[in-house]
N, C-alpha and C positions, 0 to 999 in steps of 0.2 A: 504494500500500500504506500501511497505516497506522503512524503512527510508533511501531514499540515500543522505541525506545532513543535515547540522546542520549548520544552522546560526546563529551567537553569537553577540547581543551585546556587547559593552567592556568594557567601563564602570562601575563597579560595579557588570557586569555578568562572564564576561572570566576574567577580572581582579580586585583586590579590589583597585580600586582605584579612588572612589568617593569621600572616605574623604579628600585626598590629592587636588581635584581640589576644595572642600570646603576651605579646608586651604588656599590655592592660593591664590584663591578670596578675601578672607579676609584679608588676610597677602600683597595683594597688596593695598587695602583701607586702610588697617592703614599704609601705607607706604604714600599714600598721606592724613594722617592724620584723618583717615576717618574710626576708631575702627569700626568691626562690626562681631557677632556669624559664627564662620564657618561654624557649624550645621545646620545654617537657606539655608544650599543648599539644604536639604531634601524640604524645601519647591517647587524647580523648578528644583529639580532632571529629569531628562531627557529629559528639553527645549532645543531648538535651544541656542544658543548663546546672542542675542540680548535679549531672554527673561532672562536667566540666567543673564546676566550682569545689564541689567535694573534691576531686581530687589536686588541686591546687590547696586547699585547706591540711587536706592529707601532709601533700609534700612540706608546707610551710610549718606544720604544726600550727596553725592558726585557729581558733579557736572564738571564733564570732561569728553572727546570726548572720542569715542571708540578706536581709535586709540591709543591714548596716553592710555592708562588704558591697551591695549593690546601690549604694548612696554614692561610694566611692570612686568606684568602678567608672560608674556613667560617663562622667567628667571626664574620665581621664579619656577610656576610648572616643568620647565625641572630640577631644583634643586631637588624638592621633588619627582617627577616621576625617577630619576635616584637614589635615596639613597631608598626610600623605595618604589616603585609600585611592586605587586607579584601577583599572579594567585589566583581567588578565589579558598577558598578551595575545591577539587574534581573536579577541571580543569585540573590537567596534568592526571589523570583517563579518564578524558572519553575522551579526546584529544587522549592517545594511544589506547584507545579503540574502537572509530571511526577510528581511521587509518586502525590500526588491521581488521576490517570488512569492510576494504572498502567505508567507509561513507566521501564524500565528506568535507571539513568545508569550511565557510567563515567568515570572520569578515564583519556585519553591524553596521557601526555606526553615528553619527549626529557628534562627533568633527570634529575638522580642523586635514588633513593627517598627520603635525605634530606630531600631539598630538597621533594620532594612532600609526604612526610609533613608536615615544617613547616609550610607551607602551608595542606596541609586541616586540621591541628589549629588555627593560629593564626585559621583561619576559621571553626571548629565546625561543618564539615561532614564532617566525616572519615569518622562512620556512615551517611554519604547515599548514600555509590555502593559499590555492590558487586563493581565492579569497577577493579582500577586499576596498570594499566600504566607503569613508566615505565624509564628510559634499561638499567637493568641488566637487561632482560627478552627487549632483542632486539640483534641485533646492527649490524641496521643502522639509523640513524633518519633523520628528515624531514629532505629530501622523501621518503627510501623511506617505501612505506606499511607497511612488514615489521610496525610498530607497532598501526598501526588493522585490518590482517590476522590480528592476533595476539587483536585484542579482537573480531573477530568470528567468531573461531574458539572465543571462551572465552565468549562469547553466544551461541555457538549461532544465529545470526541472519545471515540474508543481507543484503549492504550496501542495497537497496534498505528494508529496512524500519528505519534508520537516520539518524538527522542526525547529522553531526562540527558542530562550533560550534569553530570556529579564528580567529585571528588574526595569520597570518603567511602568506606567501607560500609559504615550506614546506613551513609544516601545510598551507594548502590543498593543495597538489600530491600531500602525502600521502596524503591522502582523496581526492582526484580520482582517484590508480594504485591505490586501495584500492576506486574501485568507488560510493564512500558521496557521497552530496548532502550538500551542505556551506556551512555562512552564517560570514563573519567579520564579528567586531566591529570598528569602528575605534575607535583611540583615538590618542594622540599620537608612539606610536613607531613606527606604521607606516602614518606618510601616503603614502610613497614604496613602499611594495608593491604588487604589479599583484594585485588581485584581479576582473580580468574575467571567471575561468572560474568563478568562487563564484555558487551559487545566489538569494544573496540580500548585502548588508551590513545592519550590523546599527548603531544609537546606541547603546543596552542590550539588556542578552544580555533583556529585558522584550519587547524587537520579536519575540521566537521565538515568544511566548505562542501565536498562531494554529496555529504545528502540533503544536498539544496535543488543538486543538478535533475 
């Protein structure tokens, strides 16, 4: 079938900006005094929230409510999402290029809308997709696919006339119980993910160009 839709992770997929919510993380523990490797978010690259924070709380021995840890947090990644978040490379490619043919996009994602919204604005893609999913819309996230379920229900579109474009371990499994063919990108935080059920890997989200053709 042919592809009428492209669903993006944002994350590290449509945007490079996994290392920045690593930074965050960290830069908010050593703010409550609490030093710990930014990099160690490759470890729970594409958990829900609670798992991401616990384990950061793990490594730092940190010992504070979510809430207050998430007072802090905020500030910081809207600091570092507004001075450097940008578009993986070979994402404004196949962005004009799915346009250009017609091809549907949405953003699927596990953060909080915030953090989405930032994102697509600090990228100026924000009016590209017409659809866009994220943590506050389902209740359960990746691996479930409750998420990419949820966007093919508001597509109108059965999974077979779909690509998800992910880059975690997660998101794939999400898209794989959601039905949808699926390519991830690799990049530095997730050398350690098993992506042997993915359709394809990906250098730049630029290698997807062909299922446009």
């Amino acid at each position: 079938m042919q592809t009428q839709a492209l669903l993006f992770d944002l994350d590290g997929t449509l945007a490079a900006s996994e290392s920045l919510k690593g930074r965050a993380l960290a830069d908010t523990c050593a703010a409550f005094g609490h030093p710990v490797d930014y990099r160690r978010y490759a470890d729970v690259m594409g958990g829900d929230w609670p798992t991401v924070t616990g384990h950061f709380f793990r490594l730092a021995g940190l010992d504070v409510d979510l809430a207050t840890f998430n007072e802090r947090f905020r500030p910081r990644y809207q600091q570092l999402l507004a001075d450097e978040a940008c578009l993986s490379p070979g994402a404004d490619a196949l962005l004009a290029a799915a346009q250009a043919a017609g091809v549907r996009l949405a953003v699927v994602s596990s953060a909080a809308r915030w953090m989405v919204d930032a994102v697509l604005q600090r990228c100026g893609v924000a009016g590209r997709f017409e659809l866009v999913i994220s943590k506050e819309d389902v209740a359960r996230h990746k691996p479930d696919p409750a998420a990419y379920l949820l966007a093919l229900d508001k597509l109108q579109l059965p999974a077979s006339a779909v690509y998800v474009l992910e880059d975690s371990a997660a998101g794939l499994a999400a898209a794989r119980a959601a039905g949808c063919r699926c390519l991830v990108l690799r990049h530095d935080f997730n050398h350690s993910h098993d992506f042997s059920s993915a359709d394809a890997t990906l250098h730049t989200l630029a290698d997807a160009l062909p299922l446009l053709a």
